[in-house]
C-alpha positions in Angstrom: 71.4 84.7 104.7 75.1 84.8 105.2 75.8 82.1 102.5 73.9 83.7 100.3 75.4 86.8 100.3 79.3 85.2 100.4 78.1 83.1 96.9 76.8 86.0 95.7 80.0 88.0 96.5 81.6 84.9 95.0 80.0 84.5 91.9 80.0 88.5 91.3 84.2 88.5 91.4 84.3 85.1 89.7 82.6 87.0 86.6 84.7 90.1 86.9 88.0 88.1 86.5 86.4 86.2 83.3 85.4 89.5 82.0 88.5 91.7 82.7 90.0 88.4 80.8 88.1 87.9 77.9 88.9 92.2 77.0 92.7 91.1 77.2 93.8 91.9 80.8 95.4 88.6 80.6 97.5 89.3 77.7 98.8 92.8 79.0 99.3 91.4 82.2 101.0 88.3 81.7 103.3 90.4 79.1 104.0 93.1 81.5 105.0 89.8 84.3 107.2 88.0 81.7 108.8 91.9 80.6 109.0 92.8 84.3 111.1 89.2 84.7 113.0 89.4 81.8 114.4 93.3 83.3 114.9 91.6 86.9 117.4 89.0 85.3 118.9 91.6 82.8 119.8 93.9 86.0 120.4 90.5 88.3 123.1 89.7 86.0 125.1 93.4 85.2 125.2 94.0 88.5 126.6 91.4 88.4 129.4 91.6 85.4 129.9 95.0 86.9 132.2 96.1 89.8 130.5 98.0 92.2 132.2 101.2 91.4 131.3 100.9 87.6 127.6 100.5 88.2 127.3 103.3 90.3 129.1 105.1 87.6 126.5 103.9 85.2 123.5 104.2 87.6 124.5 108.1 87.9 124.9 109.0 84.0 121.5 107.1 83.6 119.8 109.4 86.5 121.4 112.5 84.3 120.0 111.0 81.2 116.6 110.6 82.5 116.3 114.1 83.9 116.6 114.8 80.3 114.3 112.0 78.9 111.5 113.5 81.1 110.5 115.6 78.3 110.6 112.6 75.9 108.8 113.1 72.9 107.4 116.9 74.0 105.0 115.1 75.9 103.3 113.4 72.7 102.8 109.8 73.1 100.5 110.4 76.3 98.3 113.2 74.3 98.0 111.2 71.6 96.6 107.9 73.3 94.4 110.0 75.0 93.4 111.6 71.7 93.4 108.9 69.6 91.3 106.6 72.0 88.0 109.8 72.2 88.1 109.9 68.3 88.2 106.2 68.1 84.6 106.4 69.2 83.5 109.4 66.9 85.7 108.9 64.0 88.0 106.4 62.3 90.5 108.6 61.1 92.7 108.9 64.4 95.8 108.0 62.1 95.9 112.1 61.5 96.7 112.9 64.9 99.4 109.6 65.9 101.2 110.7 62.4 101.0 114.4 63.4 102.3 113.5 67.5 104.9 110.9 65.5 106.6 114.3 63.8 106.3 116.4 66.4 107.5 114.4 69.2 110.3 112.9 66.6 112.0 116.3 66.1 112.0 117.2 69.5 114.0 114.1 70.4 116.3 115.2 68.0 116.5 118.3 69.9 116.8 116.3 73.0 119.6 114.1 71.6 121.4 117.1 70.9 121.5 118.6 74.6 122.6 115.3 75.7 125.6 115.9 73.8 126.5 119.4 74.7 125.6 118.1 78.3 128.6 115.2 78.7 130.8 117.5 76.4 130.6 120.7 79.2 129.1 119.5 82.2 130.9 119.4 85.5 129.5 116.1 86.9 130.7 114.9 90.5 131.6 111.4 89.7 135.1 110.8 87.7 133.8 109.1 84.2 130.1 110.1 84.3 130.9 112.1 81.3 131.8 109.4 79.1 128.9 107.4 79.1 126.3 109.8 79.4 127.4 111.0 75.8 126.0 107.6 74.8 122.6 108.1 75.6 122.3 110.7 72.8 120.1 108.0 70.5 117.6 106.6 72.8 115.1 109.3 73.4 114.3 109.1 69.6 114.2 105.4 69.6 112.7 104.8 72.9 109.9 107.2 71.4 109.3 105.8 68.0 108.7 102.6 69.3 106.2 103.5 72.3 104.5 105.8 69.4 103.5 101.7 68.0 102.6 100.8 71.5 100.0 103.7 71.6 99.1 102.2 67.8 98.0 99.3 69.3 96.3 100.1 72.8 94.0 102.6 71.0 93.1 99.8 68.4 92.7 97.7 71.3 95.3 94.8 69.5 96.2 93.9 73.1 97.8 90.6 71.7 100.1 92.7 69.4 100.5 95.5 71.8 101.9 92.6 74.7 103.8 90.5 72.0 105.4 93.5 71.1 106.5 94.6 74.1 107.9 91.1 75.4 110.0 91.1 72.1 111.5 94.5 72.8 112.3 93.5 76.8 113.9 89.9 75.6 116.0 92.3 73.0 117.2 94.2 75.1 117.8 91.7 77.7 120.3 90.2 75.6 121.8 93.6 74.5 122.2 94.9 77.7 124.2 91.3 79.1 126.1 90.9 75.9 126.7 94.7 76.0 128.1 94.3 79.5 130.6 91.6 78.9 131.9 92.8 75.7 132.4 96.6 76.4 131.4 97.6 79.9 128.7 99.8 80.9 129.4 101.4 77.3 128.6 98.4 75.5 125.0 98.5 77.3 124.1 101.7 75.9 124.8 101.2 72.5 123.6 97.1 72.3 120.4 98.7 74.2 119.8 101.5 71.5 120.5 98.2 68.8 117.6 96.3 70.4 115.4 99.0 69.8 115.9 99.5 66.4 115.6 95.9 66.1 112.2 96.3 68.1 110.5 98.7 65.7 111.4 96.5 62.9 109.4 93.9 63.9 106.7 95.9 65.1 106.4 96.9 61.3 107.7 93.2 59.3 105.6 91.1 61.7 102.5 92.6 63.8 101.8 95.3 60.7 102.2 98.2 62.0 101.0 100.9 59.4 103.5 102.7 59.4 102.7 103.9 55.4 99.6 104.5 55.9 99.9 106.8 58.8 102.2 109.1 57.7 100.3 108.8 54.0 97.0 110.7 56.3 96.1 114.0 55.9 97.5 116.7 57.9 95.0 117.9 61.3 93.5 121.2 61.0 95.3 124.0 63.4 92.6 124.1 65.4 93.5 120.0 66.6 96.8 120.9 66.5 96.7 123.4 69.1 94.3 120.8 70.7 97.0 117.9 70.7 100.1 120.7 71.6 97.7 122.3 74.5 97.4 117.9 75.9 100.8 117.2 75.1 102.5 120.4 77.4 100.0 119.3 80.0 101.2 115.6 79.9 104.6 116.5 79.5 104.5 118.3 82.5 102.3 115.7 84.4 105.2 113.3 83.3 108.3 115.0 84.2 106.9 115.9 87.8 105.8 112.4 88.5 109.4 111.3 86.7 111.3 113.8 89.1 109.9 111.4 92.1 112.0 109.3 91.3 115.4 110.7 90.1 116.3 113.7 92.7 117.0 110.9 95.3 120.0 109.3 93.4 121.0 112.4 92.0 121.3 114.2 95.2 122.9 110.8 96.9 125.6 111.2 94.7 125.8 114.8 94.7 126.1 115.2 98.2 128.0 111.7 99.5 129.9 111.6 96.6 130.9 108.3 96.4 129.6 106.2 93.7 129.3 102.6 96.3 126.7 104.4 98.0 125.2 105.4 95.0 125.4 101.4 93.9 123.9 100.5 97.2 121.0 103.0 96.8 120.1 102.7 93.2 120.0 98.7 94.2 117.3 99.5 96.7 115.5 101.4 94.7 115.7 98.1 91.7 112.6 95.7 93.3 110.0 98.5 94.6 110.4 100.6 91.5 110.3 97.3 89.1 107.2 95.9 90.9 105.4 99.3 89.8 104.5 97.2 86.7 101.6 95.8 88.5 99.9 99.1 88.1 101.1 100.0 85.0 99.7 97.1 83.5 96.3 97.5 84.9 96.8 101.0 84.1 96.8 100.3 79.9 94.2 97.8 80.5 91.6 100.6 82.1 92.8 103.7 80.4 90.9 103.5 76.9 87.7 102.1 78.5 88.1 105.1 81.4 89.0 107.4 78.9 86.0 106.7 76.5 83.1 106.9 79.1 84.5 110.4 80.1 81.7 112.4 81.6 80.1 108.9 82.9 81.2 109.9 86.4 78.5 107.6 88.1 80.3 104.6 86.0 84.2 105.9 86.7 83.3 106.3 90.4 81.8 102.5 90.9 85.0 101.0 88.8 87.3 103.1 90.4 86.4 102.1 94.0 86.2 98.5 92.8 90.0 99.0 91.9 90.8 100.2 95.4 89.2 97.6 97.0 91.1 94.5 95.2 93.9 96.4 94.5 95.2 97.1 98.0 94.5 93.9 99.2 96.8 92.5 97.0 99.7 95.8 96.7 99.7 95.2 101.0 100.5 91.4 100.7 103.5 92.2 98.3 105.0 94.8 100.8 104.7 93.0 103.8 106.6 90.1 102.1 109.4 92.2 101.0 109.6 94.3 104.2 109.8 91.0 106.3 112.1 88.7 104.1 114.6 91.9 103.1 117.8 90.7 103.8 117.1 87.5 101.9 115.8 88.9 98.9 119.0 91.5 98.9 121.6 88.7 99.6 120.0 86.6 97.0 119.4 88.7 94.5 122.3 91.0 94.5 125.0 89.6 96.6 126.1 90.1 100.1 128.1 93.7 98.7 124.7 95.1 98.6 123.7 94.0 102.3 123.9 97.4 103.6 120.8 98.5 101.0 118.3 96.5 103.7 116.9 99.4 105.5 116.4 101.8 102.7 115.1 98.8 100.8 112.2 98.2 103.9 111.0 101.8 103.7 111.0 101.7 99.6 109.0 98.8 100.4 106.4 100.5 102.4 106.2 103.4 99.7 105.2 100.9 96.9 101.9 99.8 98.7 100.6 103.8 98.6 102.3 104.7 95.0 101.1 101.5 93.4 97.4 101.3 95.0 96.7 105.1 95.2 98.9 107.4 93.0 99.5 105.5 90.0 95.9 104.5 89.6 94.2 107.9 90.7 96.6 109.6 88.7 96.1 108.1 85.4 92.2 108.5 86.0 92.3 111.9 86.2 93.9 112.0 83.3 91.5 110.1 81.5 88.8 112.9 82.3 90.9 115.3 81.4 91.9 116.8 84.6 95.5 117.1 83.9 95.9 120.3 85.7 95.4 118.7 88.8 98.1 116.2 88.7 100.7 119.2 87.3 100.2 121.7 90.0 100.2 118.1 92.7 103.6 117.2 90.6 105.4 121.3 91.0 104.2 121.0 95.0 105.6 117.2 95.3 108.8 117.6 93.4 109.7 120.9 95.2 108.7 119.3 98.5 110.8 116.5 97.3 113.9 118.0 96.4 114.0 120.2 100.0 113.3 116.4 101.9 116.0 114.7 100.2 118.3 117.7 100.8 118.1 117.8 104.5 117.2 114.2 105.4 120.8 112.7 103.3 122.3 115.3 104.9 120.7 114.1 108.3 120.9 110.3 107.6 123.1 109.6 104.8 121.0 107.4 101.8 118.0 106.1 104.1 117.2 110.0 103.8 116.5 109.8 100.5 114.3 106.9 100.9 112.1 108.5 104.1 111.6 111.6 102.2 109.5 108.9 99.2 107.8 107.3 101.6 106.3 110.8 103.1 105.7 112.0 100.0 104.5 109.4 98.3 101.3 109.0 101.3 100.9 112.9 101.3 100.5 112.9 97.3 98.1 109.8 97.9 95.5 111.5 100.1 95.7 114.2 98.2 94.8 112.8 94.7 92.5 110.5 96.3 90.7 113.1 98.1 90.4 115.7 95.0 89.2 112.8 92.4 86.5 111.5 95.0 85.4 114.8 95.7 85.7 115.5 91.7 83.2 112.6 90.9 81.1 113.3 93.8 80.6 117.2 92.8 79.8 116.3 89.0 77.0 114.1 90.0 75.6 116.3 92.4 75.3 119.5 89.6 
């Protein structure tokens, strides 16, 4: 009886993994490995080529920047995927709507661009050359847009090989910008080789995997009604975004506001490098599921069974990769980075812990939500956890110096689990009952 069940057990995961591989997992996840390596060595060697001081210099005008960058694009690349993917199965013409969010979200970078700008010319910033580089940044929200616009090309079409080849050529790019950057001219030379490499990025997008970039903006124009459709989706994403972004800036921002030395800032932000990187493991699974979530919206019996089968594998496998790093801490940290950045171990360990609920529970619930259109939720979750956030991180630096910063994630990171978890089940479980 017992042997049965096991090889049945057995033989019902051994066809899982062929099917999740024959509809591209495989591609999208071995891209998002190779990407995730390719970033590891591009920060392995800067911080590096850097002094200590300089990175934390860079490290803070990069936190500025992506306060900024969380309203990237007004919010349009996510609304449009989402978009794009539902009229994929009623209509072919979803080229309307990604040349509509490509305009939209286009101009507002420009806008975006421009507050970066006034923000390095006549903001008072607590570390002495902040200023200077954070003027550089002014390009990369419009680039760093226009080429995830071809991303959400491809994942709605499904061209998972184009999609991943894509994205490993723009990750080796910049790989190479960001080192040669670095020797040549600093931490100045990395912004301006990195905003190269992504220029160089959308060019082959268009030259070599054909994206239609003629035909798109050749479609015809959406009718106001969509528009106010796609605007209503984008706020609601933006928002979703920028909250769930927010996690992850206030820390460094307030370590260097309030200890005001940019070592400590170095230290933290090299903590922060290996949990936050390893959040590609989600991610990837995360484009894999979200068009086939996304189309059987209103199947709730079907998003309920997959979604627990997620949850079951995935936190088997989240929980091995935390207790490694927890245990072999000060290894990895004297390997990696260098015996300077020793003094990151604790803060490291309890970043560590924080993965295993962000990756297994928040990232994944989160995105589902999404994909039946219960954005609300994860807005008014993101106000409560970034206001919560910002009040932890206040009095627990003060309290503990950077390790502060990295208890107040870890707390909110399992409240915001339970919660999402809890509201989604009970979600499902209500629709099927009415």
């Amino acid at each position: 009886m017992g042997e049965n069940v096991l090889k049945k057990n057995t033989e019902k995961t051994r066809m899982l993994i062929k099917k999740v591989i024959s509809t591209g997992f495989g591609h999208i996840f071995g891209a998002n490995v190779i990407n995730q390596v390719i970033a590891f060595v591009s920060n392995f060697i800067v911080i590096r080529v850097l002094s200590k001081s300089d990175y934390g210099i860079y490290s803070y005008a990069f936190n500025i920047y992506s306060f900024l960058a969380m309203a990237n694009g007004f919010g349009m690349e996510p609304a449009c995927l989402q978009v794009c993917s539902e009229k994929m199965q009623t209509e072919k013409n979803a080229d309307r709507y990604l040349k509509f969010g490509m305009l939209a979200g286009s101009g507002f970078n420009v806008f975006l661009g421009m507050l970066i700008v006034l923000g390095a010319l006549y903001l008072p910033l607590p570390l002495e050359g902040v200023n200077d580089i954070l003027i550089l940044f002014a390009a990369l929200p419009l680039l760093y847009t226009f080429f995830n616009f071809i991303q959400t090309y491809f994942r709605y079409n499904m061209m998972n090989v184009e999609f991943s080849k894509c994205s490993v050529i723009n990750t080796a790019l910049i790989l190479v910008a960001s080192v040669a950057g670095a020797y040549l001219l600093q931490a100045s030379g990395m912004i301006l080789f990195r905003e190269l490499a992504y220029v160089l990025s959308i060019l082959c997008a268009i030259w070599i995997y054909r994206f239609p970039i003629k035909r798109i903006f050749r479609a015809a124009a959406i009718t106001l009604e969509e528009k106010k459709d796609i605007l209503k989706l984008s706020v609601i994403s933006m928002l979703n975004t920028a909250t769930g972004q927010l996690y992850y800036l206030v820390d460094v921002f307030l370590v260097g506001w309030i200890i005001t030395d940019e070592t400590i800032v170095a230290s933290y932000k090299t903590a922060t490098i290996i949990p936050n990187a390893l959040l590609f493991i989600p991610a990837a699974l995360v484009v894999y599921i979200y068009p086939f979530f996304s189309q059987r919206q209103g199947d709730k019996q079907w998003v309920k069974q997959k979604y627990f089968l997620l949850l079951k594998y995935f936190s088997i496998v989240n929980a091995l990769i935390s207790a490694c790093l927890i245990v072999f801490a000060p290894v990895i940290i004297k390997i990696v980075f260098g015996s300077q950045y020793l003094d990151a171990v604790p803060a490291f360990r309890i970043l560590s812990l924080s993965y295993f609920f962000t990756a297994t529970f928040r990232k994944i619930t989160g995105n589902l939500l999404v994909t039946q259109r219960k954005l609300q939720f994860n807005v008014w979750l993101g106000l409560g956890e970034s206001v919560l956030n910002i009040i932890s991180n206040w009095v627990l630096i003060h309290l503990m110096g950077a390790v502060g910063a990295a208890v107040t994630t870890l707390i909110i990171c399992i409240i915001t689990s339970a919660i999402s978890v809890a509201y989604f089940v009970r979600y499902l479980n209500k629709e099927e009952t009415e």
